[in-house]
MIMARLO-305592 format. One record per residue: residue in three letters; y negated, z negated, x of N, C-alpha, C, O in turn. Coordinates in steps of 0.02 Angstrom, whole numbers, plus 50000, padded with zeros to 5 digits. Each point is the difference from the previous one (the first is absolute). Example, Ala and Ser with C-alpha at 12.3 -4.5 7.8 and 13.67 -1.06 7.14 Angstrom:
<sites>
ALA502844961050660499415000049955499405000050045500014996750052SER499465006949930499414999750042499454996349961499454999250025
</sites>
This chain:
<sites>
UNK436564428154216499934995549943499844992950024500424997450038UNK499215000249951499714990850010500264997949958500215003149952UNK499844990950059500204993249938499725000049945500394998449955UNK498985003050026500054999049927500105007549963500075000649939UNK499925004150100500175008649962500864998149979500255001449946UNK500114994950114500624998749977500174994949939500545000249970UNK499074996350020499844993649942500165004149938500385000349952UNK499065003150078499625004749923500775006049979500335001249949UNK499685000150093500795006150012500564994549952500185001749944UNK499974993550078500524995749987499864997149932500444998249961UNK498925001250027499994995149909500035007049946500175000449940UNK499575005450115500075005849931500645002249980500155002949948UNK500234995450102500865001449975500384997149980500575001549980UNK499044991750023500514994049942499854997849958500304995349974UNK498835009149991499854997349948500575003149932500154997349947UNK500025007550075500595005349960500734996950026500325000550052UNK499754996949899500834995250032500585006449970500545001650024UNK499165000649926500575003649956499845005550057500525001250032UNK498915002649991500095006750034500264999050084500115004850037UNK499964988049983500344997950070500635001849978500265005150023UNK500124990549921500755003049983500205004349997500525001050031UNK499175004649927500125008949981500005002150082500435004050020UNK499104993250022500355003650071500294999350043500085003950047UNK500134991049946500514995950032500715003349949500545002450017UNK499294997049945500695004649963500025009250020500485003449983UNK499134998650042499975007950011500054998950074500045005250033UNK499984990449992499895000050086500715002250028500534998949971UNK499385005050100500855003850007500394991850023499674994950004UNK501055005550009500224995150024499994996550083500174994650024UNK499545012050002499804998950077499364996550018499944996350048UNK499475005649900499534995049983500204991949975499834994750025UNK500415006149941500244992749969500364995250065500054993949996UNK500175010050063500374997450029499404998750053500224995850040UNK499285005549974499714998650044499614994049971500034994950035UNK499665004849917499774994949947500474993150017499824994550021UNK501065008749956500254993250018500204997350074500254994650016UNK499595010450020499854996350077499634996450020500074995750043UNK499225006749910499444996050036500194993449946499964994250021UNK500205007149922500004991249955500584994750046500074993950005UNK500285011750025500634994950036499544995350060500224994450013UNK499095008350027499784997450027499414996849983499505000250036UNK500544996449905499714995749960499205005349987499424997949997UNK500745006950001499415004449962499515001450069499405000949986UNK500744999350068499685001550049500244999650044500354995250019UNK499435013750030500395001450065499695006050036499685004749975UNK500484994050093499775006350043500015007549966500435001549959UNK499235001450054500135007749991500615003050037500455003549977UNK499464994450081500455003250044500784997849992500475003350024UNK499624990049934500604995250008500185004349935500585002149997UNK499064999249962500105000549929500335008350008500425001849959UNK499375002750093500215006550015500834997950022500555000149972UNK499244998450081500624995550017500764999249975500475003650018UNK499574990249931500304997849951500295005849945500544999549972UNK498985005750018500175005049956500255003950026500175004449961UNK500034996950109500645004250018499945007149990500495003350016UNK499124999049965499875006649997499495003750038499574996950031UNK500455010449970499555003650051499214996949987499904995049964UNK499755007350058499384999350000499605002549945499614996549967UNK500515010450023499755003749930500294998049962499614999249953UNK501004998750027500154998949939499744990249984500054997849943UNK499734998350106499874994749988499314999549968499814996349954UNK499755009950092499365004149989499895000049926499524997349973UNK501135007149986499885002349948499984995149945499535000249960UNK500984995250034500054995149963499254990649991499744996149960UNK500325006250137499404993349991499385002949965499674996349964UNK500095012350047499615001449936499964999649959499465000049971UNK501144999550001500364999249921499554992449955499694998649949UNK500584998550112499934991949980499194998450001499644997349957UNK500205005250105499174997749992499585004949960499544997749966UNK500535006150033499725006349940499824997549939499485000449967UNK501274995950021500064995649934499724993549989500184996149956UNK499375002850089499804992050014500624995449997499874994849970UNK500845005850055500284995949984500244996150067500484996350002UNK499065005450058499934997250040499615002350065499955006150010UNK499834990550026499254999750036500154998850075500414996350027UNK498985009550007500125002650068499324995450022499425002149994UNK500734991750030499284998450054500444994050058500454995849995UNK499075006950062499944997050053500535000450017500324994850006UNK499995011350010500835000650031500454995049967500454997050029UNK499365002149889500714997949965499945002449937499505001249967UNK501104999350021500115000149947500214995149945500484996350011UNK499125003349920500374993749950499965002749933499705005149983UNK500654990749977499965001149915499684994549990500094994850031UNK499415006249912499594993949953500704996949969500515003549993UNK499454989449990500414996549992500235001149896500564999649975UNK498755001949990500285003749961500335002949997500484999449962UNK499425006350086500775005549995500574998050010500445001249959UNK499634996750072500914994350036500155000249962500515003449991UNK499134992649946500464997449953500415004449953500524997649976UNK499215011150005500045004449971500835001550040500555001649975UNK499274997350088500785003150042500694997449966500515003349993UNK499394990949990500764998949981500445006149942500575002150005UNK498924999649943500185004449945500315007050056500505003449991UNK499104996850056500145007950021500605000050063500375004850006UNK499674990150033500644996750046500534995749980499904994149983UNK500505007750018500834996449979500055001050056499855003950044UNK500644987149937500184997550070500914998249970500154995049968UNK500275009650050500734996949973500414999050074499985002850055UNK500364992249918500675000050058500435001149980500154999849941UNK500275002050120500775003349983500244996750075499694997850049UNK501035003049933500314999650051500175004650036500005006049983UNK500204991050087500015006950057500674997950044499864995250036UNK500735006749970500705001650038499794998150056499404998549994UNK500835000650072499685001250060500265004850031499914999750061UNK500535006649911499795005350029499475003949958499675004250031UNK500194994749891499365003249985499534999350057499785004750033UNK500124990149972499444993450063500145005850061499575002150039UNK501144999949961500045005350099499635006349968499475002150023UNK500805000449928499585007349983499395002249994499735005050024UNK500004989149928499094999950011499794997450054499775004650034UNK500174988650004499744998750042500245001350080499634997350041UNK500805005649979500375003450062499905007050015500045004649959UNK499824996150116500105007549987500715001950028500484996349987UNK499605008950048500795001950005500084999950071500545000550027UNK498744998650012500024998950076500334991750009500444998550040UNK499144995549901500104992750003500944999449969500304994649996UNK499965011549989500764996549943500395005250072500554998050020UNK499205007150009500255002650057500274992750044500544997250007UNK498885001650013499944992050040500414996150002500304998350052UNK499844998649870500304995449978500555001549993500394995349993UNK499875011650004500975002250020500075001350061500595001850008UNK499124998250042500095000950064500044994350014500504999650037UNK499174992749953500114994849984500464996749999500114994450024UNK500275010149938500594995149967500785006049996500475000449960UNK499395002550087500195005750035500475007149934500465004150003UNK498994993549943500185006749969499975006950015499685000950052UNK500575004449921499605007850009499274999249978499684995849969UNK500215010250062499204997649976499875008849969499435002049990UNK501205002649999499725002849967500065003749934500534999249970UNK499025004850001499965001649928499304998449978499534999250039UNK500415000449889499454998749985499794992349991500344995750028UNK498945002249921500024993450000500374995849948499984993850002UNK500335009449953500304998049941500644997450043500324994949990UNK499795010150062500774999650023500034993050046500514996550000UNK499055002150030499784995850072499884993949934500294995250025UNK499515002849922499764995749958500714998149989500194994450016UNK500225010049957500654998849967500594994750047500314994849990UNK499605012050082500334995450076499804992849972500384996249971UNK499065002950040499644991650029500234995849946500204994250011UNK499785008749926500074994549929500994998450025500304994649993UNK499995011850034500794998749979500214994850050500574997749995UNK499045000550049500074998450082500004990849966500254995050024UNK499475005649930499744991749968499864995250040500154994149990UNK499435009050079499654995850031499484996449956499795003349953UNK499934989150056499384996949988499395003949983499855003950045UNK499694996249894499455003450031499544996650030499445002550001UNK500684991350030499474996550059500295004050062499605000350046UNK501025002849966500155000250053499775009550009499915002750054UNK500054999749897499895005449996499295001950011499905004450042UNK499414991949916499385000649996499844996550082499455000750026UNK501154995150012499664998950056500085005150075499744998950055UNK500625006049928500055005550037499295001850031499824999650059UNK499655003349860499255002150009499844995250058500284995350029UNK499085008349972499474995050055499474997149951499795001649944UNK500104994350093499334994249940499525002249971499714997149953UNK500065011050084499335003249967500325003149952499645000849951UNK501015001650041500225003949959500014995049925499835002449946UNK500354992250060500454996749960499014994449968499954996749948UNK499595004250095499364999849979499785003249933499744997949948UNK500505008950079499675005349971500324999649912499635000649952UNK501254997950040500095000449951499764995749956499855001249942UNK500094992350093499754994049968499364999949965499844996349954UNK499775008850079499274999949971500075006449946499525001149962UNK501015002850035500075005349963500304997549931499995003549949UNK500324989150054500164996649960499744997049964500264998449946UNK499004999750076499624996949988499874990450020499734995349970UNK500635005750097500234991450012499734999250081499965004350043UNK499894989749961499844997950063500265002650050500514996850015UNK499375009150035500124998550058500035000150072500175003650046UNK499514988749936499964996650083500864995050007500445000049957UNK499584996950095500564996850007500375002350074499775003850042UNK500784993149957500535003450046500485003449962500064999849939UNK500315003750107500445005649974500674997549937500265002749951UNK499814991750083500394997249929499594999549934500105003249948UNK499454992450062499594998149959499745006749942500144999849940UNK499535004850087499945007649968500485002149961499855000949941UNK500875000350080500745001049982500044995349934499955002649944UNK500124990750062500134994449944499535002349949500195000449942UNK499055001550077499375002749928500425005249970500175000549941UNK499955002850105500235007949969500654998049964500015000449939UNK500504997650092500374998249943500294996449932500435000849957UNK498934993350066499854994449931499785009549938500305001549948UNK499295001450075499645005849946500475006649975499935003849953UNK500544995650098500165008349982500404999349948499785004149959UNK500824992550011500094997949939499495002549946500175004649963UNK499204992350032499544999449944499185003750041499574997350035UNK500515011549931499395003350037499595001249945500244999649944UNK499095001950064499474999749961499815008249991499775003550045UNK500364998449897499795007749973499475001749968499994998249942UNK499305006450088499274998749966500455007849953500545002750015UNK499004998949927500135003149960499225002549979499704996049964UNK500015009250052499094999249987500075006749942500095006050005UNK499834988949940499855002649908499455006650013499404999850016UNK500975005249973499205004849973500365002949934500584999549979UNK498755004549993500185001349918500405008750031499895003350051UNK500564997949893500415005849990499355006750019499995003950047UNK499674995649911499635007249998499684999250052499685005150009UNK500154988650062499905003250077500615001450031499964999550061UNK500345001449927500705002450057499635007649997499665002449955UNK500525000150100499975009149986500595001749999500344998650049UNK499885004249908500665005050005499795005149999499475002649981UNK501274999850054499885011650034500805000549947500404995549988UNK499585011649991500345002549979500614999550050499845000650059UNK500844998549926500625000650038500095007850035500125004849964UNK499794996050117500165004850014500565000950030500264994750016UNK500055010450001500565003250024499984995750067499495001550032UNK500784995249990500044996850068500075007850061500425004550002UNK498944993950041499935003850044500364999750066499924995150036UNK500535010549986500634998650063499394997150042499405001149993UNK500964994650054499425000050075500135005750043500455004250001UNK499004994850034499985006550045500294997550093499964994850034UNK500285010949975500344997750070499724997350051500404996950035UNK498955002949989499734994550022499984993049998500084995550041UNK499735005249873500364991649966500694996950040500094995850044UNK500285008349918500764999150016500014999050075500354995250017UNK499365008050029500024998350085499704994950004500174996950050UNK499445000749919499354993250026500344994049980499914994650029UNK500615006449908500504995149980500524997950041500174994150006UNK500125011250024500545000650036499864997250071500394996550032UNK498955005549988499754997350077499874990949987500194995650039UNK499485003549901499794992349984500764994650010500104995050033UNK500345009049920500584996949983500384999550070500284994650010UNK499785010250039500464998750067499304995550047500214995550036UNK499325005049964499684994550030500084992250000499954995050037UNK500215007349892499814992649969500824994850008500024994050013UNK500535010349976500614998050017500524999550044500454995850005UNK499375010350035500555003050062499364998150055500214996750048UNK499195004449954499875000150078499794991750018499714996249961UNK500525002250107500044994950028499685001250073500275003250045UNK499164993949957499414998550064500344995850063500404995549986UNK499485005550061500034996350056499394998550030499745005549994UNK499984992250026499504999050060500205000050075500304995250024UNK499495011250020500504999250056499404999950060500114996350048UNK499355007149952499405002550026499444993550002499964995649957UNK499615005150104499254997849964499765002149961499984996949947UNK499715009550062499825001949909500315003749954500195005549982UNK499774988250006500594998149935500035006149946500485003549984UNK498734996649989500035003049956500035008650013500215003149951UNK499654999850091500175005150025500815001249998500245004449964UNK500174991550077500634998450001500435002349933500395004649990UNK499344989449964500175001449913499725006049981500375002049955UNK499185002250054499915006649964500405002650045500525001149968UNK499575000650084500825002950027500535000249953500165004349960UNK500074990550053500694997349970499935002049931500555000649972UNK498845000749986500165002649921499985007049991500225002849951UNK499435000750112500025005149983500775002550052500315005249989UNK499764992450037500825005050017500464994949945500595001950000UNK499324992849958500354999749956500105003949942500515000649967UNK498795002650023500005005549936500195007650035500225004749967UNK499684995450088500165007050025500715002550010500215005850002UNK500314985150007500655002849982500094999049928500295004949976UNK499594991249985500134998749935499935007149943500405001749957UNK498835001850065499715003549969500005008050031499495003350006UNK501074998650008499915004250044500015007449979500225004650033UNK499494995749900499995006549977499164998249992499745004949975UNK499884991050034499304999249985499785002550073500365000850049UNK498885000349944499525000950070499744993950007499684997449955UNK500415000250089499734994250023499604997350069500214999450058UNK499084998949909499455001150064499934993050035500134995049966UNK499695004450093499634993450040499464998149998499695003950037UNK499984992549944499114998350024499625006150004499875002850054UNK499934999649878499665006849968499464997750004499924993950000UNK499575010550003499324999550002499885005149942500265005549991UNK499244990949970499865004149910499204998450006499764998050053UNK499865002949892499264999549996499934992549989499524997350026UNK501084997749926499624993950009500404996950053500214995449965UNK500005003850077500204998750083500775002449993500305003149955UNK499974993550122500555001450013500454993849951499784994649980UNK500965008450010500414995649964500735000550025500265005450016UNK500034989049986500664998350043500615007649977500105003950047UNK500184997449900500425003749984499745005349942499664996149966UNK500325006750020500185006649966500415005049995500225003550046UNK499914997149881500715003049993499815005549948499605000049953UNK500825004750071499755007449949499155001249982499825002649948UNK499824995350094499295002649981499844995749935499465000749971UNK501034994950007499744998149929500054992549996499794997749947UNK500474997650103500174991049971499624999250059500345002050047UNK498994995449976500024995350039500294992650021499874996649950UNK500524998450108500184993050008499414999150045499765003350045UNK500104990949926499584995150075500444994549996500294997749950UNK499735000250117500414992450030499504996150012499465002850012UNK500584989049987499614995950005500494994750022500464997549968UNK499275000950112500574993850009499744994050029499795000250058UNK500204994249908499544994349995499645001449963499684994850012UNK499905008549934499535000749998499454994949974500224997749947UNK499295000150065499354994949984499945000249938500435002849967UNK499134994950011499754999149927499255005750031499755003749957UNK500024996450104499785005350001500275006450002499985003649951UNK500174997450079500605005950014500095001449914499695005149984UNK500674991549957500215004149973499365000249928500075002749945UNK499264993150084499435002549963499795008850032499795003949958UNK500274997750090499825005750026500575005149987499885006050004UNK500864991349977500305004949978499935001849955500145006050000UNK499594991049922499825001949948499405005650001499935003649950UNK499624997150109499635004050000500435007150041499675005249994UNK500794995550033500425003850055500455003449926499945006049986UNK500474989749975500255002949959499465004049942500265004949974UNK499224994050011499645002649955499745006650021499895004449959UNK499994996650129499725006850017500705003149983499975004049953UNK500714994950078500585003550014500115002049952500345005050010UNK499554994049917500245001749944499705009349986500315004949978UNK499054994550046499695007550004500505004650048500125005449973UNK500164994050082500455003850041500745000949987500355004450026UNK499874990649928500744998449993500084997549941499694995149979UNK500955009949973500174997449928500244992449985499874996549951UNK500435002350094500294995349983500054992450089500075001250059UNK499884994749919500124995250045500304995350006500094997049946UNK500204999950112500394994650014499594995250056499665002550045UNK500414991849947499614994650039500744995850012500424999449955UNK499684997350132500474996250009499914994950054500025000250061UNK499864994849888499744992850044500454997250024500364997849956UNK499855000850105500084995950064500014993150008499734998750054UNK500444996749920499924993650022500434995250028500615000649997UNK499144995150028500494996650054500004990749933499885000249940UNK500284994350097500234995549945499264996250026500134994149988UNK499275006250036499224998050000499595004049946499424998649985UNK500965006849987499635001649958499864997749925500524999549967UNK498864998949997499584998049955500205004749952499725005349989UNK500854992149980500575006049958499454998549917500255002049948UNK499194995450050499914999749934499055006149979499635002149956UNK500534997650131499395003350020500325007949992499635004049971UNK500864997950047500315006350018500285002249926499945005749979UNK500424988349980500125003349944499335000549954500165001749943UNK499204997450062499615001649952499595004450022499565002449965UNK500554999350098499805007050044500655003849952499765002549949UNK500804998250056500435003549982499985001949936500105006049992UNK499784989849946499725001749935499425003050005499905003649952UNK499564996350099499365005449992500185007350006499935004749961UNK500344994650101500225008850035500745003449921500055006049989UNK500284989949981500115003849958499805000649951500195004049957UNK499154989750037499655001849932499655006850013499685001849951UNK500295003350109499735003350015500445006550000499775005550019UNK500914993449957500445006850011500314999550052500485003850005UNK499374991350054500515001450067500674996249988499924994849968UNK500725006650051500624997350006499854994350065499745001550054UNK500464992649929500094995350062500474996850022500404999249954UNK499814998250099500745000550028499814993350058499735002250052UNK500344992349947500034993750032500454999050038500504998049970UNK499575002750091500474999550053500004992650033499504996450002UNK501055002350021499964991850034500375002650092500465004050009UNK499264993350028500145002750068500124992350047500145000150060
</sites>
């Protein structure tokens, strides 16, 4: 498409103001949300940033940015993406913006994971175990500071929430801490309006048991994620750590079969258990590294029902890079499990 086919594209869809609204009112809410990503960046942004930002797999970002440009309600040139400034204005009717207040252990539940509240009771020399409700509960009864608490994290971590917040951040490590807590009090809730008759509803079915695989892939995720504890003792390291997890599951799990560095049709993979869960380990891993794991987990899915991915990182790691790697691979079905070493 050239500049003026896009001209021509763009005045034919706003000569109909009433038929821009009707689809903007039928549009799903995952569409609407990409719409209000790009208006958040003043109506223009990368393709790739805009994938990005939306946190989701690839096909399903696929499916929705069709949605939007299909609809002329926003435009693919020169590796960006934007909305005509007409449309913006249509967004407010279809995006609510409310605030509410937020506890600051609401603040530990959503924005923490259970590796960072692990941390922060070892810290402050709590148990560290149970679940995360339980480890939330410890920290609130402990009535430590939450400056003294949010300064446990490391600075990329405490980056990452800040921008998940929607707030500046650059700064020093105090400085980050003080944003985040001037906000968590008063958080911002989008709410994206669609009409009743697009929802799809399914008839209420009989809730289906899981099947024992499930139930094992749960059970393997859940003792990864809580009981096992990494050392680094070796040069290679990461060799070292697939050791140490697999004789951790081999005593833990010891009515399961449990394999070493299998070789299958889409390559070899660190652990396999019962012919049916593939784990891969990743320790350090790059921002390359875990672009190529997204392609590693996508073959493995053909050889193995179910999967586990378990990232490795030391306190240099680019924790905002790893958690939006971590939202891809389970926007993809894999369980992920963030280790600190």
């Amino acid at each position: 498409m050239n500049y003026n086919e896009l001209r021509n594209a763009i005045y034919e869809v706003l000569k109909y103001e009433d038929e821009v609204k009707n689809v903007l009112e039928y549009l799903s809410p995952s569409a609407l949300e990409l719409l209000d990503i790009i208006r958040d960046n003043e109506g223009v942004i990368k393709y790739d940033v805009l994938q990005e930002k939306f946190g989701k797999s690839y096909s399903t970002f696929r499916k929705y940015f069709n949605e939007i440009t299909k609809n002329g309600l926003a435009y693919y040139f020169d590796d960006y993406v934007f909305i005509p400034k007409e449309i913006m204005k249509f967004l407010d009717y279809f995006v609510l913006e409310q605030e509410e207040t937020m506890e600051f252990d609401d603040f530990m539940e959503y924005y923490l994971t259970i590796e960072q509240l692990k941390d922060i009771c070892r810290r402050f020399e709590l148990p560290v175990s149970g679940k995360k409700e339980k480890l939330i509960e410890r920290i609130t009864s402990s009535n430590m500071p939450p400056e003294e608490v949010l300064n446990v994290l490391y600075l990329d971590e405490l980056k990452y929430i800040a921008e998940d917040m929607g707030l500046i951040k650059s700064g020093t490590k105090k400085e980050v801490i003080n944003r985040i807590l001037e906000h968590v009090s008063i958080s911002k809730v989008k709410e994206f309006r669609v009409r009743e008759e697009k929802v799809e509803t399914q008839p209420k079915k009989a809730e289906i048991p899981k099947s024992k695989i499930e139930t094992l892939w749960e059970r393997l995720h859940r003792s990864i994620e809580q009981e096992f504890e990494m050392v680094v003792y070796r040069k290679d390291k990461e060799k070292d750590l697939e050791r140490q997890l697999y004789q951790f599951l081999f005593g833990k799990f010891k009515d399961c079969k449990i394999a070493y560095q299998v070789h299958s049709k889409a390559g070899k993979i660190d652990l396999v258990v019962n012919n049916a869960i593939g784990i891969e380990l990743k320790y350090k891993p790059t921002k390359t590294v875990l672009q190529r794991l997204i392609g590693q987990v996508d073959d493995y899915k053909e050889d193995y029902k179910k999967l586990i991915v378990v990232l490795a990182v030391d306190s240099s790691a680019n924790m905002q890079t790893i958690h939006a790697y971590k939202t891809k691979l389970e926007a993809m079905g894999t369980r992920v499990v963030i280790k600190k070493v």
